[in-house]
C-alpha positions in Angstrom: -31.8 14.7 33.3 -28.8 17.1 32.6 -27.0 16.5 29.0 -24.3 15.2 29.3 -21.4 17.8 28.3 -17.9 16.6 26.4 -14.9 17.3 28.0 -12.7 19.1 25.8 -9.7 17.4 24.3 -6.9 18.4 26.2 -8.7 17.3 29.6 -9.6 13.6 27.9 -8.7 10.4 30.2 -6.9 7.5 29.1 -10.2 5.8 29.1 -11.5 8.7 27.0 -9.0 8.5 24.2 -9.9 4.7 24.4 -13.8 4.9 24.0 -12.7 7.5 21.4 -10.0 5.1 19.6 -13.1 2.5 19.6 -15.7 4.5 17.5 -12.9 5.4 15.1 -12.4 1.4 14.9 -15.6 0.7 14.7 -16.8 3.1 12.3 -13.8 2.0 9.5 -14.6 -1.5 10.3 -18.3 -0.3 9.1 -17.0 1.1 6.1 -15.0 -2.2 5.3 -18.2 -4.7 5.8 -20.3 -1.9 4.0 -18.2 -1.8 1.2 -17.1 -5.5 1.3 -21.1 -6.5 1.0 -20.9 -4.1 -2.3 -18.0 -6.4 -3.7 -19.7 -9.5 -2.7 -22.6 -8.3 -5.0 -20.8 -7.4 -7.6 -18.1 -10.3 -7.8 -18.7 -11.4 -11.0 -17.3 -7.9 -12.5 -14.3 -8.5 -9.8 -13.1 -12.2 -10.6 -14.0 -11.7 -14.3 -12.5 -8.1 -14.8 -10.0 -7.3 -12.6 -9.1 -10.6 -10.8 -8.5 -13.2 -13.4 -7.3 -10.3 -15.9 -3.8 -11.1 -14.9 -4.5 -14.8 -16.3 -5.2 -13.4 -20.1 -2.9 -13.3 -22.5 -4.2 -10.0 -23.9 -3.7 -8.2 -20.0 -2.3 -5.0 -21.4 0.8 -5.0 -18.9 2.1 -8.0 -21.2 2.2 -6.3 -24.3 4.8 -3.6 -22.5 6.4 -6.4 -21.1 7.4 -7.4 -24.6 8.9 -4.5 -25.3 10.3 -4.2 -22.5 12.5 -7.3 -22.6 13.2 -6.9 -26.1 15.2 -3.4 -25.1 17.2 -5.4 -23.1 17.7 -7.7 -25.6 15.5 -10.8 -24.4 12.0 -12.4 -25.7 10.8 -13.3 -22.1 7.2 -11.9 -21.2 6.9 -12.0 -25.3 4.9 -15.4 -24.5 1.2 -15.4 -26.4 -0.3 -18.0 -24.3 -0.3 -18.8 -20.1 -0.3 -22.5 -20.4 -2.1 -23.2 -16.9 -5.3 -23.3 -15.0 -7.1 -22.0 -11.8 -8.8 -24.6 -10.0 -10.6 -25.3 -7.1 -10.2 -28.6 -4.7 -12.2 -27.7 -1.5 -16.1 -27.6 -1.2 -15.7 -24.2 0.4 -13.1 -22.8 -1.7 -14.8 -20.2 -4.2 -16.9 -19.3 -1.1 -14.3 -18.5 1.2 -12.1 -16.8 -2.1 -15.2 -14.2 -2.6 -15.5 -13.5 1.3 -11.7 -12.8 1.7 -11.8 -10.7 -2.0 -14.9 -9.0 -0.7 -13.0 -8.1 2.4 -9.8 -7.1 0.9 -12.2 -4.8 -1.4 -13.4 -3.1 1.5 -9.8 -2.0 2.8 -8.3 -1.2 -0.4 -11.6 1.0 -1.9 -12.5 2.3 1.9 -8.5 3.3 2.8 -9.4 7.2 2.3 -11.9 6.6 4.7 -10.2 4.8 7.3 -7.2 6.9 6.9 -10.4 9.6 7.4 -11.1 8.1 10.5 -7.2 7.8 11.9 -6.8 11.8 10.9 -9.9 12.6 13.3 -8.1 10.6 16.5 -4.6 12.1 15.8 -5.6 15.7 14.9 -6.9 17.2 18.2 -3.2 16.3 19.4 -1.6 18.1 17.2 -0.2 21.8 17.1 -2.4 24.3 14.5 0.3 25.0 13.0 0.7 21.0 11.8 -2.7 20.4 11.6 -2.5 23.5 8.8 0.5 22.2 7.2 -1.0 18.3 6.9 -3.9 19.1 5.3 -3.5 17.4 2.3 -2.7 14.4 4.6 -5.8 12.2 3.7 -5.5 12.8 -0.2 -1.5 12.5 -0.5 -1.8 8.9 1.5 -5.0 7.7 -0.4 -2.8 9.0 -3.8 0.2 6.9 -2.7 -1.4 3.5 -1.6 -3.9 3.5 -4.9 -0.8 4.6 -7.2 0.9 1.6 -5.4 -1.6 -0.9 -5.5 -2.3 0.2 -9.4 1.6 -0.6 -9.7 1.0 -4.2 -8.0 -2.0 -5.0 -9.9 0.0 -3.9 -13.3 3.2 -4.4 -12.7 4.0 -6.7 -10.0 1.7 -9.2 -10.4 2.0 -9.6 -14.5 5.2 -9.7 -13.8 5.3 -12.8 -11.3 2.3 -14.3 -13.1 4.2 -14.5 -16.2 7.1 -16.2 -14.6 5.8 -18.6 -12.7 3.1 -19.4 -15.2 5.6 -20.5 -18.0 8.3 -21.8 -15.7 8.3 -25.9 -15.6 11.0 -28.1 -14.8 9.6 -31.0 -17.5 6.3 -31.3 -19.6 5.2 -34.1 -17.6 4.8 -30.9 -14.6 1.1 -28.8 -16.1 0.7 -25.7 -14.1 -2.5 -26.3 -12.3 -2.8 -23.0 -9.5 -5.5 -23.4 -6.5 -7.4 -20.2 -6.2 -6.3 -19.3 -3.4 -2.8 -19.5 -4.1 -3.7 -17.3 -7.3 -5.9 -14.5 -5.6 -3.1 -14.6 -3.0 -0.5 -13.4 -5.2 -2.8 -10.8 -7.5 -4.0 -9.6 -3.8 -0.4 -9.4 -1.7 1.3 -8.0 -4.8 -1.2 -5.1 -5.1 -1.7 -4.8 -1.3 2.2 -5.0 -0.2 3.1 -2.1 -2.8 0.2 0.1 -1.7 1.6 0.1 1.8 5.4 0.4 0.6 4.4 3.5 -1.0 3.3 4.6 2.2 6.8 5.4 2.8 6.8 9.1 2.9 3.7 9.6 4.8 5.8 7.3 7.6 8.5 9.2 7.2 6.9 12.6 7.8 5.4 11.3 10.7 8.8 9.7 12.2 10.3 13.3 11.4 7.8 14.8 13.6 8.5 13.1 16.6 12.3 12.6 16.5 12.7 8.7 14.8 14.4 9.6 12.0 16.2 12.3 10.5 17.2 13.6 7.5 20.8 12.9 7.7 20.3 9.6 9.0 18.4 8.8 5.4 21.6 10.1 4.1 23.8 8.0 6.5 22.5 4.9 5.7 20.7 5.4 2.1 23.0 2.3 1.0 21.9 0.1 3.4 18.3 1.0 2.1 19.4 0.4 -1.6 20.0 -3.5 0.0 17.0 -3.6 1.6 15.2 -2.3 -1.1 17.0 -5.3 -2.7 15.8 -7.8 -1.1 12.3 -6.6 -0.9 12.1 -6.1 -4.8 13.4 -9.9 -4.4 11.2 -11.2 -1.9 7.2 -9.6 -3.7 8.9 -10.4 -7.9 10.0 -13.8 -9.1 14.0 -14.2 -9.3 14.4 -12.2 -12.6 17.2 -9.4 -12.2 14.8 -7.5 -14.8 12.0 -7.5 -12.4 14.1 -6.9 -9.6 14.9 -3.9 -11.1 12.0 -2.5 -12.4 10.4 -2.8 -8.9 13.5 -1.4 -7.2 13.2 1.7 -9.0 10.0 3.3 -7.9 11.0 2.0 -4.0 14.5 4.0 -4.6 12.9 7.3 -5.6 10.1 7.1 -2.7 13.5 6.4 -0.9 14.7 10.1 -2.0 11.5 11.8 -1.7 11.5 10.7 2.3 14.5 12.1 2.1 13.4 15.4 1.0 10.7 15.6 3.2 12.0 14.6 6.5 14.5 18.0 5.5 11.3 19.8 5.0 9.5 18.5 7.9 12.7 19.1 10.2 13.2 23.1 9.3 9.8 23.7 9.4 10.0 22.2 13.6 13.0 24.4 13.8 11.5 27.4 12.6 8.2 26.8 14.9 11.0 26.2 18.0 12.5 29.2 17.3 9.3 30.9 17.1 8.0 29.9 20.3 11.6 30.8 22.1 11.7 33.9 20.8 7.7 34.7 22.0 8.4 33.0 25.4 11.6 35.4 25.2 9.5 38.9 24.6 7.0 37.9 27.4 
C-alpha cells in the first residue's frame, strides 16, 4: 500500500486545515487533563499553599497593603485578623471544587503549551519574514499571562478578599463564604488579569491584519482610560484605592499596544514597499 504523502500547506483544503485545527485541540486539551490529573494529586499543596493563602492574615500582599494605605493616609488593609470562614453546604462540594481547580490548573500551568500548539496552526500562513520577527511570540505571551495571573493572585484578590472579608452591615451578619464562591474569586481574579495582559499580543495581531491602528489607540486612548475604568471597577471591590492600583498596570499595557501597533505598522510598510519595488525591477 502506497504511504500516504502530505500535501503541502499552501495546497491544504478547508477540511484539511480542520482535521489539522482538531489535533491542535486535541493535543492542548491533552496537556490540560494531563496536567489537571497532576493538580488533582497534589491538591493538598494547592488548597493549603496557594489557594486558601489569600484567607491568612500573614499572606505577604497584606503587609504592603498596610503600607500602602497608610501613604495615603488610611489604616484600611492594616486589619490583623479575617474574621470569616470557608465552608462547604453540598455533598459534592469539595469534590467538584478540586475537579474545577484541577482543571483551571491545567490551563493556567499548560498556557505555553497550548499557546505552543495555536503558533503551529497559524505559522505555516504566515510570511518568513513574520514568522522571523514573532519568534519570541510563545515566550512574550506565556510572560504576560503568568505576570498577570501573579498580579491577580497577589494583588487583586488580597485586595477584594480583604474588603469583602471585613465589610458587615451589623454584627449580627458573620461572614460565612461557600467554597465555591471563595475559589471563584481567587480563580477569576488571577485568570481575568492573565488574559488582560494579553493585551499587546492582541494588539500585534489586530495590527497585522488591518483592525486597529496606531493612531486609532491615539484617537480614542480616553475612551480606553474609561473602560479601563470600569473594568478595574468591575474584577476590585468599590475602593477608589483599588481601582487605581489595578488601573495602572492596564493603562501602561494600554501604551505599550500603542507602541507596538506603530512598530508592527512600519515594519508592514517597509515589507510593502519592499515587495513593490522587487515586483518593480522584474
Amino acid at each position: 500500500m502506497a504511504k500516504k504523502t502530505k500535501k503541502p500547506e499552501g495546497e491544504m483544503s478547508f477540511l484539511d486545515h480542520l482535521e489539522e485545527l482538531r489535533w491542535h485541540l486535541i493535543r492542548s486539551t491533552l496537556a490540560i487533563v494531563i496536567i489537571g490529573v497532576l493538580a488533582f494529586v497534589f491538591r493538598d499543596f494547592i488548597f493549603n499553599q496557594i489557594i486558601f493563602a489569600p484567607s491568612y492574615p500573614d499572606f505577604v500582599s497584606y503587609e504592603y497593603m498596610c503600607k500602602l494605605s497608610q501613604i495615603f493616609g488610611s489604616d484600611k488593609g492594616c486589619e490583623t485578623e479575617l474574621n470569616f470562614i470557608i465552608q462547604n453546604r453540598t455533598m459534592g462540594g469539595q469534590f467538584s471544587a478540586a475537579i474545577w481547580t484541577a482543571i483551571m490548573s491545567g490551563i493556567i500551568l499548560g498556557f505555553p503549551y497550548i499557546i505552543y500548539e495555536f503558533w503551529r496552526f497559524v505559522a505555516p500562513g504566515l510570511h518568513p519574514n513574520e514568522r522571523k520577527n514573532s519568534r519570541g511570540f510563545i515566550f512574550v505571551s506565556s510572560f504576560l499571562f503568568f505576570l498577570g495571573v501573579l498580579f491577580g493572585y497577589y494583588i487583586i484578590a488580597p485586595l477584594s478578599i480583604n474588603f469583602l472579608a471585613t465589610f458587615t452591615v451589623g454584627d449580627q451578619v458573620k461572614n460565612e463564604f461557600d467554597i465555591d464562591s471563595y475559589i471563584g474569586l481567587v480563580r477569576s481574579s488571577a485568570l481575568a488579569a492573565g488574559l488582560i495582559f494579553e493585551l499587546p499580543i492582541i494588539i500585534y495581531f489586530f495590527t497585522k491584519i488591518g483592525l486597529v491602528t496606531p493612531e486609532f489607540l491615539r484617537k480614542y486612548r480616553k475612551y480606553a482610560l474609561v473602560i479601563v475604568l470600569v473594568v478595574a471597577a468591575v474584577i476590585t471591590p468599590p475602593d477608589i484605592t483599588t481601582q487605581i492600583i489595578v488601573s495602572i498596570p492596564i493603562l501602561v499595557l494600554y501604551e505599550a499596544s500603542i507602541f507596538i501597533s506603530a512598530f508592527v505598522e512600519k515594519q508592514e510598510k517597509r515589507r510593502l514597499r519592499k515587495e513593490k519595488h522587487l515586483r518593480s525591477g522584474q
